[in-house]
DSSP file (Angstrom, degrees, kcal/mol; ACC not computed):
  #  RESIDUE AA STRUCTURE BP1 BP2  ACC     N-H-->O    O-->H-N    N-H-->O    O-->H-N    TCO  KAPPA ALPHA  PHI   PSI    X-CA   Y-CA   Z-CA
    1    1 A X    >>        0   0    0      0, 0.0     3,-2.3     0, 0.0     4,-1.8   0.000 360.0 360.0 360.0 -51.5  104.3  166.9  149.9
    2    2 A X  H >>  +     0   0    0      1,-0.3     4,-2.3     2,-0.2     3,-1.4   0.966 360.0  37.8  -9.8 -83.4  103.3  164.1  147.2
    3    3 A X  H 3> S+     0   0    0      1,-0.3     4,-0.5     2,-0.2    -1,-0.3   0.425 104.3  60.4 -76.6  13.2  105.2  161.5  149.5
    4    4 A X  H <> S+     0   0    0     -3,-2.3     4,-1.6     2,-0.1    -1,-0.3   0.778 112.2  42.3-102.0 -42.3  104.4  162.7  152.5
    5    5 A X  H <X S+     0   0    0     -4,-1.8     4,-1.2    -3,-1.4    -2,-0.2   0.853 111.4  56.9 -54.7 -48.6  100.4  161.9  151.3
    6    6 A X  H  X S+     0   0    0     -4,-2.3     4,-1.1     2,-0.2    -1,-0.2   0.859 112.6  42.1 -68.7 -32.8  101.6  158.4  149.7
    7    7 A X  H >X S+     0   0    0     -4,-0.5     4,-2.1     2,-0.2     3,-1.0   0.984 112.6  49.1 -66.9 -62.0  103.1  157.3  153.3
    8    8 A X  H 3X S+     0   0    0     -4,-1.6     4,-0.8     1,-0.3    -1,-0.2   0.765 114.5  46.3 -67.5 -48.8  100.4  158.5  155.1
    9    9 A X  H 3X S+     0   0    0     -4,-1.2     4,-2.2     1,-0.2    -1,-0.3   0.888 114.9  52.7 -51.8 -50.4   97.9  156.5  152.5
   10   10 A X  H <X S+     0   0    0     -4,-1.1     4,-1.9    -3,-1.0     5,-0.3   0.781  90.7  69.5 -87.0 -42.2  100.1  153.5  152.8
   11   11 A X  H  X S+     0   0    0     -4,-2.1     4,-2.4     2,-0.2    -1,-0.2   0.944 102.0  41.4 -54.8 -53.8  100.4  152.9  156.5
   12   12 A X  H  X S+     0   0    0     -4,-0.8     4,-2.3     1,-0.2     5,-0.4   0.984 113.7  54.1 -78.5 -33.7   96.7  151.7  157.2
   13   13 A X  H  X S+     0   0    0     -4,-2.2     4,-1.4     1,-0.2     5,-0.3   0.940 111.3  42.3 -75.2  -5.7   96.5  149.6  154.2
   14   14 A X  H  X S+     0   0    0     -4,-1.9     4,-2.6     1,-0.2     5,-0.3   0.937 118.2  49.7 -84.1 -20.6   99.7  147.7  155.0
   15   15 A X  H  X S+     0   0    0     -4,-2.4     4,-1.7    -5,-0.3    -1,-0.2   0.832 109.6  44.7 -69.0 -17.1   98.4  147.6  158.5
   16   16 A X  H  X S+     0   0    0     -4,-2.3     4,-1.8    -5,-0.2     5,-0.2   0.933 113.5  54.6 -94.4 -38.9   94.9  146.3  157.6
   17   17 A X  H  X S+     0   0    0     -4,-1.4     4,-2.4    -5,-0.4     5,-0.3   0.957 113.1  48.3 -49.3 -53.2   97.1  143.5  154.9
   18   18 A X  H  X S+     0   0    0     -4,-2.6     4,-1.8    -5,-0.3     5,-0.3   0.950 112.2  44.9 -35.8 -80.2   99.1  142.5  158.5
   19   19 A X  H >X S+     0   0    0     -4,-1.7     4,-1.6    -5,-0.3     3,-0.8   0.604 112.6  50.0 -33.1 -56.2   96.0  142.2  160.1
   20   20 A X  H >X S+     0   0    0     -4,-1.8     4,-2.4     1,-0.3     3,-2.1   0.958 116.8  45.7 -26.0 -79.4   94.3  140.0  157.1
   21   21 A X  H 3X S+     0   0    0     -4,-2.4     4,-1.5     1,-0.3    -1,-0.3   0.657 111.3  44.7 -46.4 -33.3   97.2  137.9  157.2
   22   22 A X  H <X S+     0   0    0     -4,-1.8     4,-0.9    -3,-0.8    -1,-0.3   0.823 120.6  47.8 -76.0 -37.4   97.6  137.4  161.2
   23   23 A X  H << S+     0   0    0     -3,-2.1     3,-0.5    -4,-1.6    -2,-0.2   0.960 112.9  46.9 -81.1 -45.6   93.6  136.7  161.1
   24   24 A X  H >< S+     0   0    0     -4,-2.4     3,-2.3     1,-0.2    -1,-0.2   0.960 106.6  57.4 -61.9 -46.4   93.9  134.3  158.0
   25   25 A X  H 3< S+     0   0    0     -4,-1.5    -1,-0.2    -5,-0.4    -2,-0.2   0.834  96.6  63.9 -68.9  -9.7   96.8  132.5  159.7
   26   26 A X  T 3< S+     0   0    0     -4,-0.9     2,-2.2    -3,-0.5    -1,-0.2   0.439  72.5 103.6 -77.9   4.3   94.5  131.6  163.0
   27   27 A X    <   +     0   0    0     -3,-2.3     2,-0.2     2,-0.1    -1,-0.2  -0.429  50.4 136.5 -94.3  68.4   92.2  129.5  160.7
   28   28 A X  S >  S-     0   0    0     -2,-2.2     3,-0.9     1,-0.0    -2,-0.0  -0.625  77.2 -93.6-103.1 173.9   93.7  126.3  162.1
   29   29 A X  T 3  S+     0   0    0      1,-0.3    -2,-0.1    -2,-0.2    -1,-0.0   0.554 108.6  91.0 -72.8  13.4   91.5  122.9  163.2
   30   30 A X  T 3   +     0   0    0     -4,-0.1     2,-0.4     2,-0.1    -1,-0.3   0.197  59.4 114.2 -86.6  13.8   91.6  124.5  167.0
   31   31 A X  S <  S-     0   0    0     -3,-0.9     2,-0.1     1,-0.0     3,-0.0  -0.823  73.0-112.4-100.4 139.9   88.3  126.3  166.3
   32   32 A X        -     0   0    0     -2,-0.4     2,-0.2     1,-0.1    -2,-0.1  -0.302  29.7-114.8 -56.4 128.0   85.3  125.2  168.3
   33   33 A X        -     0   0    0     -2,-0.1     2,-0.1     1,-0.1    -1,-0.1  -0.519  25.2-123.6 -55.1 106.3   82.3  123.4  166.7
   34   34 A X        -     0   0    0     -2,-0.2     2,-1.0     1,-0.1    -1,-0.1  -0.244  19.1-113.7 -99.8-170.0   79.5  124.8  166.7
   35   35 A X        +     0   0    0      1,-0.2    -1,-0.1    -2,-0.1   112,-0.1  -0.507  28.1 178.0 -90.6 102.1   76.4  123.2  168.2
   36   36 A X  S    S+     0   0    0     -2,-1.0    -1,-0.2     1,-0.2   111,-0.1   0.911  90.1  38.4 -56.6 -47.3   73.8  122.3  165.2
   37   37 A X  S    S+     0   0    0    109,-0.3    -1,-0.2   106,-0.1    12,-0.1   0.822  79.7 147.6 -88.3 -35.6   71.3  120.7  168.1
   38   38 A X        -     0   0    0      1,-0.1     3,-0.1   108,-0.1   108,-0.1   0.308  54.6-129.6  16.6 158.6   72.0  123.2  170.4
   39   39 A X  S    S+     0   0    0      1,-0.2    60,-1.3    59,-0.1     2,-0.7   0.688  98.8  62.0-104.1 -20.2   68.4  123.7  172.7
   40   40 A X  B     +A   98   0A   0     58,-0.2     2,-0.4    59,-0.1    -1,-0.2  -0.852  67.0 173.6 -94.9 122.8   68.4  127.7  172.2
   41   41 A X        +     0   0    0     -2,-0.7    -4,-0.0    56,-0.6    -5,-0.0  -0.850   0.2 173.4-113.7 149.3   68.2  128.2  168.3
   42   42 A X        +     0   0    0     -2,-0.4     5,-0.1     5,-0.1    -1,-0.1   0.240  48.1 102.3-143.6  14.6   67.7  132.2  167.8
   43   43 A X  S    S+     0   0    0      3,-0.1     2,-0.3     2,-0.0    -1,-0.1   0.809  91.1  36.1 -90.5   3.8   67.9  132.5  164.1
   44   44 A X  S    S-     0   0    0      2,-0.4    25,-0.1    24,-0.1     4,-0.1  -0.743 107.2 -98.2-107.4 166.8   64.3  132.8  164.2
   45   45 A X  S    S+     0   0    0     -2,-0.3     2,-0.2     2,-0.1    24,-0.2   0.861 107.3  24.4 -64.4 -26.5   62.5  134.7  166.9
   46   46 A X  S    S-     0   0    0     22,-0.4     2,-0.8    51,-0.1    -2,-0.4  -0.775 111.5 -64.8-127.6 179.0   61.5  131.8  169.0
   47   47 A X    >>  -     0   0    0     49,-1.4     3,-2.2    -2,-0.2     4,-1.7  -0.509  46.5-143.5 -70.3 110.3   63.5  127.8  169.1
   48   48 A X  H 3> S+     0   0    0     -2,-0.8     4,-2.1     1,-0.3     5,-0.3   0.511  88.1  69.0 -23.5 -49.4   63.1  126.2  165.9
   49   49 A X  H 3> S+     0   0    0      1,-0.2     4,-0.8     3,-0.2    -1,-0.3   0.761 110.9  35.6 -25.6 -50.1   62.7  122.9  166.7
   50   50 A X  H <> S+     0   0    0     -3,-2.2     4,-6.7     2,-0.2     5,-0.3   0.921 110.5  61.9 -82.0 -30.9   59.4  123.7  168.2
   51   51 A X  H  X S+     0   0    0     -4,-1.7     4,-3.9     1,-0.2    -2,-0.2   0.942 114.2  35.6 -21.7 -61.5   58.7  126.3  165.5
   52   52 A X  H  X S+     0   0    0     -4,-2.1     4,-1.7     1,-0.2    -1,-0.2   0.745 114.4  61.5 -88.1 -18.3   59.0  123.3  162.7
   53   53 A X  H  X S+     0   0    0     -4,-0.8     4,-2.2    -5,-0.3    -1,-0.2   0.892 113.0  36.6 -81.9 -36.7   57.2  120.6  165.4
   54   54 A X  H  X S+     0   0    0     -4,-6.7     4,-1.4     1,-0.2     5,-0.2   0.983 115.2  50.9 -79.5 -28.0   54.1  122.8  165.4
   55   55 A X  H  X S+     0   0    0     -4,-3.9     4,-1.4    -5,-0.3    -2,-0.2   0.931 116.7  38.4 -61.5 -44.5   54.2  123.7  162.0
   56   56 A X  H  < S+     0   0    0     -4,-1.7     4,-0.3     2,-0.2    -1,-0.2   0.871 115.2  61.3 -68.4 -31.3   54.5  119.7  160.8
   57   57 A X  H  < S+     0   0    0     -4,-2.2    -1,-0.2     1,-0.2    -2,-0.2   0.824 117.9  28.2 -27.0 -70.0   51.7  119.2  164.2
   58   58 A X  H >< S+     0   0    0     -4,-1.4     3,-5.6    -3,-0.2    -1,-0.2   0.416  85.4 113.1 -66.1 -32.2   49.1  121.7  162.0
   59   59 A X  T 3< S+     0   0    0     -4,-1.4    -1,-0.2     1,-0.3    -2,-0.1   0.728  79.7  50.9 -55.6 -14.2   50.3  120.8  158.6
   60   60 A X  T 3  S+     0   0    0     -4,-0.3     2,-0.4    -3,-0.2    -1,-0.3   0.614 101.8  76.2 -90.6   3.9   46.8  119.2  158.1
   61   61 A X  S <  S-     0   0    0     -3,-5.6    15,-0.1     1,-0.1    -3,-0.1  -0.734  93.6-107.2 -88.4 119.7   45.1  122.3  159.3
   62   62 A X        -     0   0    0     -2,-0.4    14,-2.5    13,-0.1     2,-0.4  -0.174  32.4-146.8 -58.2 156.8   44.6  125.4  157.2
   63   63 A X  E     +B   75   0B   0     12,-0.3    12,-0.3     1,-0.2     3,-0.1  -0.827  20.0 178.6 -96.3 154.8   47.1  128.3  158.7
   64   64 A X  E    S+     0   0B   0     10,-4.7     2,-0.2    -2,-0.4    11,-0.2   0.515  74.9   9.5-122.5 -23.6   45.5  131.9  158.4
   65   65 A X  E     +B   74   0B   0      9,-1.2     9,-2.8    11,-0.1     2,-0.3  -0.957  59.8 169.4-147.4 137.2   48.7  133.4  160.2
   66   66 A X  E     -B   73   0B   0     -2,-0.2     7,-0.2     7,-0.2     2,-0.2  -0.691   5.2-176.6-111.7-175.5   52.7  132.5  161.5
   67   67 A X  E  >> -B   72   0B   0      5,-1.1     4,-2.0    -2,-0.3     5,-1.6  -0.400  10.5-168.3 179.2 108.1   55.0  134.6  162.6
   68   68 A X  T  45S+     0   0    0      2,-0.2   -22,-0.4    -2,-0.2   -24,-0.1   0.908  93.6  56.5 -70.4 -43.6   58.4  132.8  163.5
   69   69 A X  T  45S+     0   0    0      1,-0.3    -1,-0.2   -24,-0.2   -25,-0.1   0.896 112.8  35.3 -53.3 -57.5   59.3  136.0  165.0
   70   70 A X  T  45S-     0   0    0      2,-0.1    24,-0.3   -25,-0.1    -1,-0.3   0.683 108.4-117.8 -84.9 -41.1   56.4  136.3  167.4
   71   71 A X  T  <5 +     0   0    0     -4,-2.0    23,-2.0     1,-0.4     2,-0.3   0.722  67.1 129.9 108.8   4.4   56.2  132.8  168.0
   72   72 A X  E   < +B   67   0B   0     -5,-1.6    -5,-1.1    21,-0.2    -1,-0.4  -0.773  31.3 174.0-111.6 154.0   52.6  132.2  166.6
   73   73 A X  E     -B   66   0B   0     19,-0.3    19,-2.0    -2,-0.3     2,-0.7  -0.888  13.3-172.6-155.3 104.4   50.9  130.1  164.5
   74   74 A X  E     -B   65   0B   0     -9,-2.8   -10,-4.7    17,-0.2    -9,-1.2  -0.826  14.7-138.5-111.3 135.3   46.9  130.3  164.1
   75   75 A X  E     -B   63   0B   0     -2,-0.7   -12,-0.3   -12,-0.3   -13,-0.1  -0.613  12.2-127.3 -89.0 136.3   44.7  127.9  162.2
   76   76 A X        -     0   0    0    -14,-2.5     2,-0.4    -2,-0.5    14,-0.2  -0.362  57.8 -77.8 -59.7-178.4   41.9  128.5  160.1
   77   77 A X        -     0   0    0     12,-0.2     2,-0.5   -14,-0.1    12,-0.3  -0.743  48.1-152.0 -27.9 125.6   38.8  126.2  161.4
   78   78 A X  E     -C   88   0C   0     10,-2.8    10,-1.4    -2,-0.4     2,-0.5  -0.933  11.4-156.1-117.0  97.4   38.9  122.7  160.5
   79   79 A X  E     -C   87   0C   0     -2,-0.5     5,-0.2     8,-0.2     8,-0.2  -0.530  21.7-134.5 -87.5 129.6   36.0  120.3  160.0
   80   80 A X        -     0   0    0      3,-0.9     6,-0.2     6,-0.6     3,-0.0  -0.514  17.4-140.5 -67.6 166.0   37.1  116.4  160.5
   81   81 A X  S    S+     0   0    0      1,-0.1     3,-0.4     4,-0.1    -1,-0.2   0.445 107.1  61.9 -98.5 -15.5   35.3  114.8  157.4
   82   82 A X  S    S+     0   0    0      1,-0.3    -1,-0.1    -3,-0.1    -2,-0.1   0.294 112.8  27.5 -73.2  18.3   34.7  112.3  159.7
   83   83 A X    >   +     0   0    0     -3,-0.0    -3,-0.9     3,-0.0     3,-0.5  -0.501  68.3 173.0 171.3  73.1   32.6  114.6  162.2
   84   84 A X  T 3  S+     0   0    0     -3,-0.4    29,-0.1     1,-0.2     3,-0.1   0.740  74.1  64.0 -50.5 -40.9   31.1  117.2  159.8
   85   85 A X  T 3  S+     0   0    0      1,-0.2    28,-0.7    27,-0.1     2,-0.3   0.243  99.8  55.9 -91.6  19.1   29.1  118.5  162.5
   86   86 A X    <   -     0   0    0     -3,-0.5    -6,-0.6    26,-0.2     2,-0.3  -0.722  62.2-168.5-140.4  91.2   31.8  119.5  164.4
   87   87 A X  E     -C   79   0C   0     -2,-0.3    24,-2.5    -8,-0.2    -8,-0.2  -0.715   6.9-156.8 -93.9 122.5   35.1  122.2  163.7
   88   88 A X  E     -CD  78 110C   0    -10,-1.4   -10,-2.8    -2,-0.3    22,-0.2  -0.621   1.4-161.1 -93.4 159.3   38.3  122.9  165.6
   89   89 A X  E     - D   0 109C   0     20,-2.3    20,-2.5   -12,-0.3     2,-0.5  -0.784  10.5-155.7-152.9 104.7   40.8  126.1  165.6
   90   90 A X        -     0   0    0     18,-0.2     2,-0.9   -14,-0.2    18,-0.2  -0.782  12.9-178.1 -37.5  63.5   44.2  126.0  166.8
   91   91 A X        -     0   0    0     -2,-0.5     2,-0.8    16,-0.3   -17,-0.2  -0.473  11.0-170.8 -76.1 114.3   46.3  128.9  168.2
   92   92 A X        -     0   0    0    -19,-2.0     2,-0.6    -2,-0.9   -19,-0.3  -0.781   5.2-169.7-101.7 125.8   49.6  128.0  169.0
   93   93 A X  E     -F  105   0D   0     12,-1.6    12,-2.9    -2,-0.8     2,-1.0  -0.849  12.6-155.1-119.0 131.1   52.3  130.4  171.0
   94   94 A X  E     -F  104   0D   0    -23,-2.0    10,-0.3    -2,-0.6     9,-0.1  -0.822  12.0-169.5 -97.0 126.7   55.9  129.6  171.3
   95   95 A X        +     0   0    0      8,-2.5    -1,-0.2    -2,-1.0     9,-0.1   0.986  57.3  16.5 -62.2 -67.5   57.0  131.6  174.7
   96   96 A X        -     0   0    0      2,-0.3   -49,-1.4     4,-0.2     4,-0.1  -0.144  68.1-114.8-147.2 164.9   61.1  131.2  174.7
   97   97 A X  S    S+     0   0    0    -51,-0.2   -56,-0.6    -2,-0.1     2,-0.1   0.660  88.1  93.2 -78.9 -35.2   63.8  130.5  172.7
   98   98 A X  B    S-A   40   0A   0      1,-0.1     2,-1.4   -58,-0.1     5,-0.3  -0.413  85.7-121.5 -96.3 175.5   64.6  127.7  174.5
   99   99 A X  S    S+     0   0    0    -60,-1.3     2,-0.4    -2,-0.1     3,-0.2  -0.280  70.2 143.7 -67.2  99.9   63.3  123.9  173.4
  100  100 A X    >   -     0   0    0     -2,-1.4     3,-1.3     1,-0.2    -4,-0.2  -0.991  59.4-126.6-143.0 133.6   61.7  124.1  177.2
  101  101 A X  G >  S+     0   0    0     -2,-0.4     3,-1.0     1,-0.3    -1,-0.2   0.909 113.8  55.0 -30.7 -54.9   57.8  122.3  178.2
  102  102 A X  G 3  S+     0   0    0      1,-0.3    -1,-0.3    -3,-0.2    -3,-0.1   0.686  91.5  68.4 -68.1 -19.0   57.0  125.5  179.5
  103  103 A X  G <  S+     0   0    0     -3,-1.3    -8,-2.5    -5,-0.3     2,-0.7   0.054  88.5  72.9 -69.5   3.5   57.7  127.8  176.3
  104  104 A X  E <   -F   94   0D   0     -3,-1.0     2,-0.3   -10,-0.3   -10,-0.2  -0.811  59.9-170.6-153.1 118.2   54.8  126.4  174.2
  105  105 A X  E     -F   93   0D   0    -12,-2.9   -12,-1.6    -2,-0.7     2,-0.3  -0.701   9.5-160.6 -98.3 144.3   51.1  127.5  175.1
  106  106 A X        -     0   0    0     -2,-0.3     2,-0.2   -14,-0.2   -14,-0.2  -0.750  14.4-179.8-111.8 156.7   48.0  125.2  172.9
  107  107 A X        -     0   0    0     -2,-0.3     2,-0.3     2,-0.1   -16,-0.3  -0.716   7.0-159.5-161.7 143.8   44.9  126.9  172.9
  108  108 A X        -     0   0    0     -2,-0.2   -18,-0.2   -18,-0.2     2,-0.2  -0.894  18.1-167.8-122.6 119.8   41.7  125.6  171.3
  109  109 A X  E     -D   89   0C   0    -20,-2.5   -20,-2.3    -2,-0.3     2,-0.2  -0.835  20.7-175.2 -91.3 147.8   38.1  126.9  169.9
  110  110 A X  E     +DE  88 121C   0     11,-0.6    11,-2.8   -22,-0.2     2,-0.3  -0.937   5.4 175.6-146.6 130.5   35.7  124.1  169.2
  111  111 A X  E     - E   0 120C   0    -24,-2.5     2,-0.2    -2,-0.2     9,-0.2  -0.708  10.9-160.4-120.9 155.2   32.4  124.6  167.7
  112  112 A X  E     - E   0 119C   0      7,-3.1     7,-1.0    -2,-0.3     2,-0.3  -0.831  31.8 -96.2-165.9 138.4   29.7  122.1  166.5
  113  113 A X  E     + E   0 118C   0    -28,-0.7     2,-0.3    -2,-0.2     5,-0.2  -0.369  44.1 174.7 -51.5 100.3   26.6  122.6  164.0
  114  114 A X  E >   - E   0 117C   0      3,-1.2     3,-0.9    -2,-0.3    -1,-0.1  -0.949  61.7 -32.2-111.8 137.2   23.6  123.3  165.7
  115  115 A X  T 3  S-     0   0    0     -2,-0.3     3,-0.1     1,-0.2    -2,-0.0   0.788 129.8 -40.0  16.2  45.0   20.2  124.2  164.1
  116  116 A X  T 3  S+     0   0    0      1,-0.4     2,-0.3     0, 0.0    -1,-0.2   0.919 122.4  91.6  67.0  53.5   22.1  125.8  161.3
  117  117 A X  E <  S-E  114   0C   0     -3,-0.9    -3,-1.2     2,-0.0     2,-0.7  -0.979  74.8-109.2-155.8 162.2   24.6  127.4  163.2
  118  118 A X  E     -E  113   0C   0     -2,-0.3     2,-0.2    -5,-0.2    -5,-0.2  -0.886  37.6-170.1-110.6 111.6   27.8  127.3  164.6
  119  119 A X  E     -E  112   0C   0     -7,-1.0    -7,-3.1    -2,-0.7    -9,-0.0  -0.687  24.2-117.5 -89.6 147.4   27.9  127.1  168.4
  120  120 A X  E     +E  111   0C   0     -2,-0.2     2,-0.2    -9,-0.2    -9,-0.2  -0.498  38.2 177.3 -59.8 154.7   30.7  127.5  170.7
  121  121 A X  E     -E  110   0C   0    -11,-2.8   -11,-0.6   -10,-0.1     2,-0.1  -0.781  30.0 -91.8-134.2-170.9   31.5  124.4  172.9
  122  122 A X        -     0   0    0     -2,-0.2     2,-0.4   -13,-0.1   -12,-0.0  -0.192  28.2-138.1 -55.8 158.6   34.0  123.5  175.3
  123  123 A X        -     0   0    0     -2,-0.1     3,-0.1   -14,-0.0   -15,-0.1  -0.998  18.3-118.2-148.8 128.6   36.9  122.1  174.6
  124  124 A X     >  -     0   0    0     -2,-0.4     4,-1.8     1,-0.1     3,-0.3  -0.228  21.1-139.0 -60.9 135.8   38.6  119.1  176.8
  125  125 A X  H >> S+     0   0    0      1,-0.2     4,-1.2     2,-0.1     3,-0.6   0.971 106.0  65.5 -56.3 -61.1   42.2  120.2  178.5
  126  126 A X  H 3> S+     0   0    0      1,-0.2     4,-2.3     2,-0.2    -1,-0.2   0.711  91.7  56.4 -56.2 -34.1   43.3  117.0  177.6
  127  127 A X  H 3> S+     0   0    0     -3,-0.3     4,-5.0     1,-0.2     5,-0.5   0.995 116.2  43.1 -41.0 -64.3   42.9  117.8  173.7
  128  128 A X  H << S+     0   0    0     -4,-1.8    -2,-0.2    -3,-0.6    -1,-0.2   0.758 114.4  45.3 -58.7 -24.5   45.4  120.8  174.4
  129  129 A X  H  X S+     0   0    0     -4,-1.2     4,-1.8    -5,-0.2    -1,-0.2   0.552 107.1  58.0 -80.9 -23.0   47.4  119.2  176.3
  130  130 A X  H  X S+     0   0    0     -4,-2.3     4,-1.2    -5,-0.4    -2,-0.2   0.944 115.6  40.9 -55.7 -60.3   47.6  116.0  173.8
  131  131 A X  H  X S+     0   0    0     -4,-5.0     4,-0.7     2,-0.2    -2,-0.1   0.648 109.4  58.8 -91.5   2.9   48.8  118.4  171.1
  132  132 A X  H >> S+     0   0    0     -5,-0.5     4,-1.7     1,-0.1     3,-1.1   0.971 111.4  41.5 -65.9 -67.2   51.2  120.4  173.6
  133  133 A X  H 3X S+     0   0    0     -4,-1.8     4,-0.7     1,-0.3    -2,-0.2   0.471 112.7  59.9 -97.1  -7.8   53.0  117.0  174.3
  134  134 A X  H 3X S+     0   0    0     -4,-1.2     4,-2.8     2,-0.1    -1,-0.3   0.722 111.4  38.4 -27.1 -51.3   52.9  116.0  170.0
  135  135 A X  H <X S+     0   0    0     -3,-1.1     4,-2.5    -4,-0.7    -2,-0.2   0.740 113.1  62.4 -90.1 -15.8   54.9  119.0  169.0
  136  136 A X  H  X S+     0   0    0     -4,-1.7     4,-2.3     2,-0.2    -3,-0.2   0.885 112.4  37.9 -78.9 -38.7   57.2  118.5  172.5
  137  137 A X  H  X S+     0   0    0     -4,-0.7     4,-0.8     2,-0.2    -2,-0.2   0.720 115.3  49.0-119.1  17.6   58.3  115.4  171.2
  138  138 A X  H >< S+     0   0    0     -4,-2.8     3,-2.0     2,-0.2     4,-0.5   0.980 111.1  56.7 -35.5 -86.1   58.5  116.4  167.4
  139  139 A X  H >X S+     0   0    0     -4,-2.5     3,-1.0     1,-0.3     4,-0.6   0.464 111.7  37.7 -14.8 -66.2   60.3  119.0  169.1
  140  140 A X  H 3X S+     0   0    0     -4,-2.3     4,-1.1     1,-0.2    -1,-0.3   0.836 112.4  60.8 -31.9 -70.9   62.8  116.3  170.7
  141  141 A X  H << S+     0   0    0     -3,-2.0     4,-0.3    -4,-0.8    -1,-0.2   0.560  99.9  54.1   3.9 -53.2   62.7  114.3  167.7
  142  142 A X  H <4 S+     0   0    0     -3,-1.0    -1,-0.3    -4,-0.5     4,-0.2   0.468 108.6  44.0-110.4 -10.2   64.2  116.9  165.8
  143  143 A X  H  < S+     0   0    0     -4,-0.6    -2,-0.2    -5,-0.4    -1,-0.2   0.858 107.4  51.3-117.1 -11.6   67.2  117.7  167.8
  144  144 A X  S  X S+     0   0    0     -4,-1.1     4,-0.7     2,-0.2     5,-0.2   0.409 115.7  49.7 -83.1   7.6   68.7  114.4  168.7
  145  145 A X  T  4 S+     0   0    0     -4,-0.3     4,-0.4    -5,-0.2    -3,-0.2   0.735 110.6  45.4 -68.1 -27.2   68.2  114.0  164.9
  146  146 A X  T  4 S+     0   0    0     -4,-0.2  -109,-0.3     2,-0.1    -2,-0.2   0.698 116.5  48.8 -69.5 -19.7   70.0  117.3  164.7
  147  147 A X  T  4 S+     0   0    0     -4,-0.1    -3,-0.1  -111,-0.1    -1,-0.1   0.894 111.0  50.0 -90.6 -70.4   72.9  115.8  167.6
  148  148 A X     <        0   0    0     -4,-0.7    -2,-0.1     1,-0.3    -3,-0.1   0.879 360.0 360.0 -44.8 -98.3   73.4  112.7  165.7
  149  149 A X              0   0    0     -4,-0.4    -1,-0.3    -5,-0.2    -2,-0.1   0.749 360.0 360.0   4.4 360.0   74.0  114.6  162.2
């Protein structure tokens, strides 16, 4: 009964040692490369490239929240020192995985110091659209560096 147990034991591990061995011998230079620059990056929730182009975008801005997952990055309010009387706030949303125009939304609040207050104002599209097309071609930037590499 003993050796009927030791065979019985003995059969999957020499079969899982085969397998090892057949799977170790397939490690030859025939395996495909993979693609560093690739334009869909997933190891975060949204494409990296743009991830790290908005973050470098902002980096002079305080953050109050990211979330690589989610694809957001919101800024604290920011007074130019050059323009005291005036403060910006940056939300930035990455849509998609892939490095794609349409996958990254700007939005801005802009306030300015009135009779000892902070008013809303308006904010030109072209501001939002200035730091949409900054962080697109970080974004760019940072994957033909990624190609070349």
């Amino acid at each position: 009964m003993s050796r009927l147990k030791s065979s019985f034991f003995l059969r999957p591990a020499t079969a899982s040692l085969l397998a090892l061995s057949l799977l170790s011998a397939c490690g030859g230079k025939e395996r495909p490369q993979a693609d560093l620059a690739a334009s869909q990056v997933t190891t975060i929730g949204v494409n990296s490239y743009l991830w790290r182009a908005s973050l470098d975008a902002l980096s002079f801005m305080p953050l109050t929240q990211t979330d690589s997952n989610g694809g957001v990055i919101l800024t604290d309010w920011y007074v130019n020192p050059e323009n005291p009387g005036e403060r910006m706030k940056i939300n930035v949303s990455i849509l998609d995985q892939d490095l794609r125009a349409d996958a990254l939304r700007v939005a801005a609040s802009r306030q300015v110091y009135t009779n000892g207050n902070w008013v809303d104002a308006p904010v030109k599209a072209a501001t939002t659209q200035k730091l949409e097309q900054i962080i697109l071609t970080k974004a760019r930037d940072l994957r033909r560096g990624a190609i070349r590499n």
